[in-house]
SEFI-755201 format. One record per residue: residue number from 1; x, y, z of N, C-alpha, C, O in turn. Coordinates in steps of 0.05 Angstrom, whole numbers, always signed. Example, Ala and Ser with C-alpha at 12.3 -4.5 7.8 and 13.67 -1.06 7.14 Angstrom:
2
  nr    nc1    nc2    nc3   cac1   cac2   cac3    cc1    cc2    cc3    oc1    oc2    oc3
   1   +264   -114   +156   +246    -90   +156   +264    -66   +156   +285    -66   +169
   2   +257    -45   +142   +273    -21   +143   +258     +1   +157   +268    +23   +161
This chain:
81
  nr    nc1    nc2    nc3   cac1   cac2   cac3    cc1    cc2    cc3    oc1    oc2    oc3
   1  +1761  +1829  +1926  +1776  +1852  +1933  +1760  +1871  +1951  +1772  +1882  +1970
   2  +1733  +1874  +1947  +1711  +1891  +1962  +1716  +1885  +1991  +1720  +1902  +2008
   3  +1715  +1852  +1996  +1716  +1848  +2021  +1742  +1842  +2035  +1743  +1835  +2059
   4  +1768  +1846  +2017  +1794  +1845  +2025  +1795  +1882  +2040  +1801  +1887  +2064
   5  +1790  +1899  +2024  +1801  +1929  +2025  +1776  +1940  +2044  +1782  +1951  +2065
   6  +1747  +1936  +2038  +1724  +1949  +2048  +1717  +1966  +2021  +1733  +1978  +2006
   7  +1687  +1964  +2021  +1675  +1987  +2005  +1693  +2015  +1989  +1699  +2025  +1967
   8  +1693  +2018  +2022  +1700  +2055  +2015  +1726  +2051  +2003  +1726  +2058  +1980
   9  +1745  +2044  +2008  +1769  +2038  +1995  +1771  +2027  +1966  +1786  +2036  +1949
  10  +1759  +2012  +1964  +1749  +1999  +1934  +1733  +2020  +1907  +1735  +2022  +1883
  11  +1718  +2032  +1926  +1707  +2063  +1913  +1727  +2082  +1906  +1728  +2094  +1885
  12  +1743  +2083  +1926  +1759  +2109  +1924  +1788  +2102  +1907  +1802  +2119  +1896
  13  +1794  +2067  +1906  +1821  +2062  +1884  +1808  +2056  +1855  +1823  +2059  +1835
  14  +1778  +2048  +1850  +1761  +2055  +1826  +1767  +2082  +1809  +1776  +2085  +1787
  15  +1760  +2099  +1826  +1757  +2128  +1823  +1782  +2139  +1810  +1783  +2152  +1789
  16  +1809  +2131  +1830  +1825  +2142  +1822  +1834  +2127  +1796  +1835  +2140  +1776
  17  +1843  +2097  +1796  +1848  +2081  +1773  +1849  +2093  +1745  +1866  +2100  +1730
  18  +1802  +2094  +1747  +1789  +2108  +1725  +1794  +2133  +1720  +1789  +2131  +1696
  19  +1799  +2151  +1723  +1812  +2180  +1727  +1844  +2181  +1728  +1848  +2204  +1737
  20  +1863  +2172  +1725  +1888  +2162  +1718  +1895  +2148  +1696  +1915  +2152  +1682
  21  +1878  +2131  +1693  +1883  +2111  +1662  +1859  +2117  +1639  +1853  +2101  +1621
  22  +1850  +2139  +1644  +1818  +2147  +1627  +1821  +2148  +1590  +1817  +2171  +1580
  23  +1826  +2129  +1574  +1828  +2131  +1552  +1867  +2118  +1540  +1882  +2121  +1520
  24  +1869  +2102  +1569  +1887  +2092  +1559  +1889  +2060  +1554  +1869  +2046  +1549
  25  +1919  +2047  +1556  +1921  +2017  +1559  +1932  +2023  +1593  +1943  +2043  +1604
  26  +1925  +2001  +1601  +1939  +1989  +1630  +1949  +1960  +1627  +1949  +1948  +1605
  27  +1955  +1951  +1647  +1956  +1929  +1659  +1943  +1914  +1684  +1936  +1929  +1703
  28  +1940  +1895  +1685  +1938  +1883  +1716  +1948  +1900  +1746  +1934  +1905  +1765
  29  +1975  +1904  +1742  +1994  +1912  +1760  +1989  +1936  +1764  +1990  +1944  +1787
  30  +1981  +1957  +1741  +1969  +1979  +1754  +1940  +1976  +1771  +1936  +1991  +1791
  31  +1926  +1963  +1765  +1895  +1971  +1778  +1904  +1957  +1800  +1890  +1968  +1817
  32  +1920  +1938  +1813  +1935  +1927  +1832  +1943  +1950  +1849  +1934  +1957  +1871
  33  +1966  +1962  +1833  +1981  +1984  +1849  +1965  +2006  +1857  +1971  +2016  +1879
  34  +1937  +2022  +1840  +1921  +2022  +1849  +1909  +2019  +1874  +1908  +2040  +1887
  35  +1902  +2003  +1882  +1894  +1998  +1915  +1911  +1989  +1924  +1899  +1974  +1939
  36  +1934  +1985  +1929  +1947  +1980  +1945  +1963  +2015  +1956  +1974  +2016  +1978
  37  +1962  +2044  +1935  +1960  +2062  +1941  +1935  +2072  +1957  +1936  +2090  +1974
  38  +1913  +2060  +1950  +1885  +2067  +1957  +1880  +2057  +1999  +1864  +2065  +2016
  39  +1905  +2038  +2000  +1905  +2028  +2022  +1918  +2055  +2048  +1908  +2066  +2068
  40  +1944  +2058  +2033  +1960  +2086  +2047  +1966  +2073  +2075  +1960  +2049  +2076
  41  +1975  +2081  +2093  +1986  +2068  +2120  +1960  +2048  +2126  +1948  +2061  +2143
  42  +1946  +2026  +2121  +1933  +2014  +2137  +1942  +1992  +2113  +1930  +1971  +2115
  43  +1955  +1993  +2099  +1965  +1965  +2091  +1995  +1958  +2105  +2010  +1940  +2097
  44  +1998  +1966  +2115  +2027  +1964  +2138  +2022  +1948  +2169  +2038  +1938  +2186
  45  +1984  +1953  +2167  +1972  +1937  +2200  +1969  +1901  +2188  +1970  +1882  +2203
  46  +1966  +1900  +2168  +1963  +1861  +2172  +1982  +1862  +2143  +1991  +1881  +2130
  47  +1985  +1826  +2138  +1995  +1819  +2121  +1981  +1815  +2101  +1994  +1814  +2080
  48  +1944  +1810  +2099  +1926  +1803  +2084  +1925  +1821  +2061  +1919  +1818  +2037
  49  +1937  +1852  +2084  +1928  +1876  +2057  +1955  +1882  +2037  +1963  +1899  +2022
  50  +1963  +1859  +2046  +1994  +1868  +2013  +1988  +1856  +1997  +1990  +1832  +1993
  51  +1972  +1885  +1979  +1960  +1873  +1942  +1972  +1853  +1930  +1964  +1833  +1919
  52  +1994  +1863  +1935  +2023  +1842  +1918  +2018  +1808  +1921  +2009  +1790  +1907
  53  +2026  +1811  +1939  +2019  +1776  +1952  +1986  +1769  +1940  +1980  +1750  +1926
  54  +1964  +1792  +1951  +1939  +1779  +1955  +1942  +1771  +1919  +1945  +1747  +1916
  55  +1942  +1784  +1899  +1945  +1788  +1872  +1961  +1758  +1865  +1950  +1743  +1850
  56  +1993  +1750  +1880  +1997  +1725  +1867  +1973  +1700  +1881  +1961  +1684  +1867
  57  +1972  +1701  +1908  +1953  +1683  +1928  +1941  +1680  +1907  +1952  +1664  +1892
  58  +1908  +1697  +1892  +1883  +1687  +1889  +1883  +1694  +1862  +1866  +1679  +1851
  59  +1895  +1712  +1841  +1905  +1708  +1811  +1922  +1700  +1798  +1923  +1703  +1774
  60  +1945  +1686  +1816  +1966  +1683  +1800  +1965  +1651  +1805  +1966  +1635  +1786
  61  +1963  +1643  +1826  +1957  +1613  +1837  +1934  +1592  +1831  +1912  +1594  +1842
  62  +1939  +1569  +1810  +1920  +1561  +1799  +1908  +1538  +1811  +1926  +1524  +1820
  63  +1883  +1526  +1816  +1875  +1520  +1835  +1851  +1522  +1860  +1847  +1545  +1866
  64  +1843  +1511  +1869  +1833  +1517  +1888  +1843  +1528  +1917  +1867  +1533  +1918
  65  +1825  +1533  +1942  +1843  +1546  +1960  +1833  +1523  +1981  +1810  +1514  +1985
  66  +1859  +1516  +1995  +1851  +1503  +2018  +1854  +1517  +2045  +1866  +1538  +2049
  67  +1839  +1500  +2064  +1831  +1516  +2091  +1839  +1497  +2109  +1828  +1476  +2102
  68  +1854  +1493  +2132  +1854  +1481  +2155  +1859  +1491  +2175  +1872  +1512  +2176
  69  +1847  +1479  +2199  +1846  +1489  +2236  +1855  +1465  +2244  +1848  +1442  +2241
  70  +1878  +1480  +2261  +1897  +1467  +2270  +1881  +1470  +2303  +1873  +1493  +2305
  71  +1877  +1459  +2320  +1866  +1455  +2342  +1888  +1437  +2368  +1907  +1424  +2362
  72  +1881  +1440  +2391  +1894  +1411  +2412  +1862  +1417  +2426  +1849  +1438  +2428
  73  +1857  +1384  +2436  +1831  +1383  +2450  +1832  +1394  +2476  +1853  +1391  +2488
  74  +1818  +1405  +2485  +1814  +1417  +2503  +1818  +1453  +2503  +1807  +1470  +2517
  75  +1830  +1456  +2489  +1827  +1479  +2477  +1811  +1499  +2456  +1807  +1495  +2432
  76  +1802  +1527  +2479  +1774  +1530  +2454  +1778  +1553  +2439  +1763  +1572  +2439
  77  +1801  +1551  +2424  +1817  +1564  +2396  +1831  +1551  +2384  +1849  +1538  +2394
  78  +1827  +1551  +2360  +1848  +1540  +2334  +1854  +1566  +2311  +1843  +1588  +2308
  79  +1871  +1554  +2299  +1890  +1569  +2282  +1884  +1558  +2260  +1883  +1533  +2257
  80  +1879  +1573  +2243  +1867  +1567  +2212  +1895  +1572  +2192  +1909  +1591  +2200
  81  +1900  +1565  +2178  +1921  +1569  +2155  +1913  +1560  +2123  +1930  +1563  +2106
């Protein structure tokens, strides 16, 4: 998540989380919703930063993660998926 949001973002949806839920029960979905508030207009610039998704992608999906680059020769860029 550190290296999904950045540091300072990760500090600052901590902060709030812990100071919002201080002596209570939560859930998953809150410390989720959490940074994905913690994001504010810059989760609207890519698709990577919607908690929601990232949350089913890498905790809800069981498994490992696969990686492929899609390439044509002669060409010096490929597309990873």
């Amino acid at each position: 998540m550190v290296f999904l949001i950045g540091t300072e973002n990760f500090h600052k949806a901590m902060k709030i989380y812990f100071e919002r839920f201080a002596w209570g029960n939560t859930e998953l979905k809150d410390l989720m919703d959490v940074f994905q508030e913690s994001l504010g207009e810059l989760s609207q610039e890519h698709p990577a930063l919607d908690i929601t998704r990232w949350n089913s992608d890498w905790l809800g999906t069981p498994g490992t993660n696969t990686i492929s680059l899609n390439w044509t020769s002669g060409e010096s860029k490929g597309v990873f998926t």
